[in-house]
C-alpha positions in Angstrom: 59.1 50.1 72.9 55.7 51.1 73.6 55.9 53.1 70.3 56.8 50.7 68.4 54.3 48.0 69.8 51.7 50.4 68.7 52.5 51.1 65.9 53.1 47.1 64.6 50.0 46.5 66.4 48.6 49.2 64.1 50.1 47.8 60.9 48.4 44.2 61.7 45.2 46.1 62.3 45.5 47.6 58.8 46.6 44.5 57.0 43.7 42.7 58.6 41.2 45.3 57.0 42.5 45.4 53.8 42.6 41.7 53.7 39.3 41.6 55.3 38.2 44.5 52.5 39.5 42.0 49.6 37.9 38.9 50.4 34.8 41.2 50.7 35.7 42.1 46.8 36.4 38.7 45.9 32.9 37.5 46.1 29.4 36.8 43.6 27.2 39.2 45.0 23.1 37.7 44.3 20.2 39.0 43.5 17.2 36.9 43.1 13.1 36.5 42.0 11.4 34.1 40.6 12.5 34.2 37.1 16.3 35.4 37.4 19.5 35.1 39.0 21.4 38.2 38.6 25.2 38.0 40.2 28.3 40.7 40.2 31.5 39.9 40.3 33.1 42.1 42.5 36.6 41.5 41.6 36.0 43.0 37.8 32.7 44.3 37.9 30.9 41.7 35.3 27.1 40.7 35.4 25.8 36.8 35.0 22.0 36.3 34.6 20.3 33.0 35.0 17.2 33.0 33.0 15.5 30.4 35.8 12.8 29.5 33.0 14.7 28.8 30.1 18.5 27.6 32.0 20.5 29.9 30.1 23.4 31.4 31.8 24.6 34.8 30.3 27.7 35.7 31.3 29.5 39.3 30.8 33.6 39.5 29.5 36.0 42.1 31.1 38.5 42.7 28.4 39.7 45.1 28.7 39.5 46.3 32.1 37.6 49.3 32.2 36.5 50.1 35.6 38.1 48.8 39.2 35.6 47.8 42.4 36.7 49.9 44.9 33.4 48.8 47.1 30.7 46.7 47.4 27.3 46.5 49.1 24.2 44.1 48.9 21.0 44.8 50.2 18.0 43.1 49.9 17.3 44.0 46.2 20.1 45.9 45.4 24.1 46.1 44.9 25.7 49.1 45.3 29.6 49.3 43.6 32.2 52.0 44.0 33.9 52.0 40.5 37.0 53.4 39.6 37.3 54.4 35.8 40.7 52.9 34.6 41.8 55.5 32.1 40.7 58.5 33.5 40.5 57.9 37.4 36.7 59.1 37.4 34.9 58.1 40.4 31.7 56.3 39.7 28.8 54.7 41.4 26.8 51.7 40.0 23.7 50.4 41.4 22.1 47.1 40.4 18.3 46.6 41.6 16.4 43.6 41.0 12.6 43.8 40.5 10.6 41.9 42.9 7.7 40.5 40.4 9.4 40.8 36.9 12.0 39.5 35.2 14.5 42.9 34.8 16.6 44.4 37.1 18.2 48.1 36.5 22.1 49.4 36.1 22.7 52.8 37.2 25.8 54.4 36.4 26.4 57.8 37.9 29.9 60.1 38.1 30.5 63.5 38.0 34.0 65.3 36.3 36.2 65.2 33.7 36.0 62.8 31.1 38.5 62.3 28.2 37.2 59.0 26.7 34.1 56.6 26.8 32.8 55.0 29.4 32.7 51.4 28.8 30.7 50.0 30.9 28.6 47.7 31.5 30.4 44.8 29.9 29.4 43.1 26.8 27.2 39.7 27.2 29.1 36.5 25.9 27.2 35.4 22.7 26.9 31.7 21.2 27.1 30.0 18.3 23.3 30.3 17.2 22.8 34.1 18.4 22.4 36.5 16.1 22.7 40.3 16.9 19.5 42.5 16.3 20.8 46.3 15.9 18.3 48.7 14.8 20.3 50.3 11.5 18.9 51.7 8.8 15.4 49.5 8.8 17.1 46.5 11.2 20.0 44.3 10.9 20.1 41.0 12.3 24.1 39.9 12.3 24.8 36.5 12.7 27.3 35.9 16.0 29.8 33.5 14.0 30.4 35.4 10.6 33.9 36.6 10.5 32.8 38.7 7.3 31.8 41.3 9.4 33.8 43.9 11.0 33.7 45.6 14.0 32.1 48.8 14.2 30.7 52.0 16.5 27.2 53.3 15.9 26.2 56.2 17.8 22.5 56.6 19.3 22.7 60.2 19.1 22.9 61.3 15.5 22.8 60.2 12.0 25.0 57.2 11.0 24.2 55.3 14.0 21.5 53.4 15.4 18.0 54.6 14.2 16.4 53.7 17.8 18.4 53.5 21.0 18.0 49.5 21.8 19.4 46.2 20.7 18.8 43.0 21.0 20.5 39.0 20.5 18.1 36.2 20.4 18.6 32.8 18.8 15.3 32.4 17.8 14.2 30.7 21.3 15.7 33.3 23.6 17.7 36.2 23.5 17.7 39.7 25.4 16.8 43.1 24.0 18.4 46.4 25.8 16.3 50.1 25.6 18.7 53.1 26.3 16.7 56.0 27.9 19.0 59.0 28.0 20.8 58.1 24.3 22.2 61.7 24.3 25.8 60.7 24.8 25.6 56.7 24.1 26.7 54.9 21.7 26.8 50.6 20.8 30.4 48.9 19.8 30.3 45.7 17.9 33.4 43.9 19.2 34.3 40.2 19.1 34.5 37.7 21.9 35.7 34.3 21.6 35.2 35.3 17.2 31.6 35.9 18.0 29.9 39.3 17.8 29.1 41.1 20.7 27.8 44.4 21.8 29.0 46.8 24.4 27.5 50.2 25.4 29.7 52.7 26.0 28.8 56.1 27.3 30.2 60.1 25.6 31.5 62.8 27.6 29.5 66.2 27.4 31.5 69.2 26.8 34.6 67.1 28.7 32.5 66.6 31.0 30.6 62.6 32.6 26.9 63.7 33.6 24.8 65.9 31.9 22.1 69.2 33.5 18.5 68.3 32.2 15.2 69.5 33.3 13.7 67.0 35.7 11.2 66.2 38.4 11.5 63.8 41.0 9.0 61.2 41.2 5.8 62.0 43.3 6.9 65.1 43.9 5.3 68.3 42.1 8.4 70.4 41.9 11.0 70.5 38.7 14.3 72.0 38.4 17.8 71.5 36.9 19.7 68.8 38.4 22.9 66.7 37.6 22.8 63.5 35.8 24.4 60.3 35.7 25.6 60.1 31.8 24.9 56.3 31.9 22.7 53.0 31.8 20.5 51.7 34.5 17.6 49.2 33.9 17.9 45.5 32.4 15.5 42.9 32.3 14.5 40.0 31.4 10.9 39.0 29.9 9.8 36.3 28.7 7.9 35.9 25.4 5.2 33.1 24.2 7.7 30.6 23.4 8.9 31.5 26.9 12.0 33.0 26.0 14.4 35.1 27.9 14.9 38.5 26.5 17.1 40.8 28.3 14.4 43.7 28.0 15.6 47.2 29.1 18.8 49.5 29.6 18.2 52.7 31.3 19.3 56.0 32.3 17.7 58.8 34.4 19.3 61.5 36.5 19.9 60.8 40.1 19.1 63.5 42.7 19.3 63.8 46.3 19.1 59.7 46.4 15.7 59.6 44.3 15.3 58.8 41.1 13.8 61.7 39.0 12.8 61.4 35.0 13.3 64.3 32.5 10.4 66.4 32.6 
């Protein structure tokens, strides 16, 4: 008997954390200044951002799936998610950190091991009627959101036939947001269609098989350089706003991660 009552006292205790884990998961994580409002889902992963000056919400779409929370964390101006990639089972990291004076915050996206597909991830933003997609091919395109004349396409930001600079941007002449990619060695953009508007989702190479990448780097304030391992992914995004006081989602970044610091190629 005693065994038993231990071991169903046991089971209750582990129900009761893995119920207690789930409603942790099940929540809008904030982050907050003066200009934005930057929120994660925890149950799929997906970003919203509320420009504060303008009142536009923009709001991310997880279809499909590609990466499970597996755990969450909110500090004072940062999120922290484990992330699970669906079709491979690669462990990754994400950290979102809000800038305290500017209108950006930063994605980082780190994992280390095998990798048969892309990485997609972050999620596409939602478009509207009026946006129009700015993609930086050949001298510039600007795509209108609504016409169905257009297919959907890859561009890679690595090589020829791609994207001649590694950004992008969607504005509707009033607002918009513009994404820089740092580390465009293994990125790519995909045109893809949400609710028949056009959309654009980064997605992220493997390296010989491989998620991460060894680069030359130094860590901030520090004097020292060596080779360290990478995150093969995006971190910052931001919003700034312009003279007509528009929103524009300014910045995607990646840099390698090491011991906890962030370091930039050398």
């Amino acid at each position: 008997m005693t065994t038993l009552r231990k071991t169903i006292v046991l089971g209750i205790i582990a129900l009761l954390l893995a119920y207690s884990r789930a409603q942790a998961l099940d929540n809008q994580l904030p982050l907050t200044n003066a200009a934005l409002v930057v929120s994660v889902n925890t149950s799929n992963a997906t970003l919203s951002v509320l420009d504060r000056r303008t009142g536009r919400l923009w709001t991310q779409r997880a279809v499909p799936a590609e990466v499970a929370v597996t755990d969450a964390r909110l500090e004072s101006n940062e999120i922290d998610l484990g992330l699970r990639h669906v079709s491979s089972g690669l462990v990754l990291k994400a950290q979102i950190v809000i800038e305290a004076a500017k209108p950006e915050f930063t994605v980082s996206l780190v994992g280390e091991g095998a990798l048969s597909g892309p990485v997609r991830y972050p999620y596409p933003f939602v478009t509207e009627p009026a946006d129009r997609l700015v993609v930086p091919m050949n001298e510039g395109i600007s795509f209108p959101v609504e016409d169905k004349s257009i297919e959907t396409f890859r561009l890679i930001a690595y090589g020829g036939h791609g994207i001649c600079m590694a950004f992008w941007g969607v504005t509707d002449d009033r607002q918009g947001y513009g994404v820089i990619i740092e580390t465009p060695d293994e990125a790519a953009i995909h045109l893809v269609r949400l609710d028949d508007r056009m959309a654009v989702a980064p997605e992220w190479d493997s390296q010989r098989g491989q998620f991460g990448y060894s680069t030359p780097c130094s860590a901030w304030g520090q004097r020292d350089s060596r080779i360290c391992r990478g995150p093969q992914s995006i971190q910052t995004a931001g919003w700034q706003e312009s003279r007509r006081r528009a929103a524009i989602f300014r910045r995607i970044v990646c840099r390698p991660i090491r011991l906890g610091r962030w370091v930039r190629p050398v």
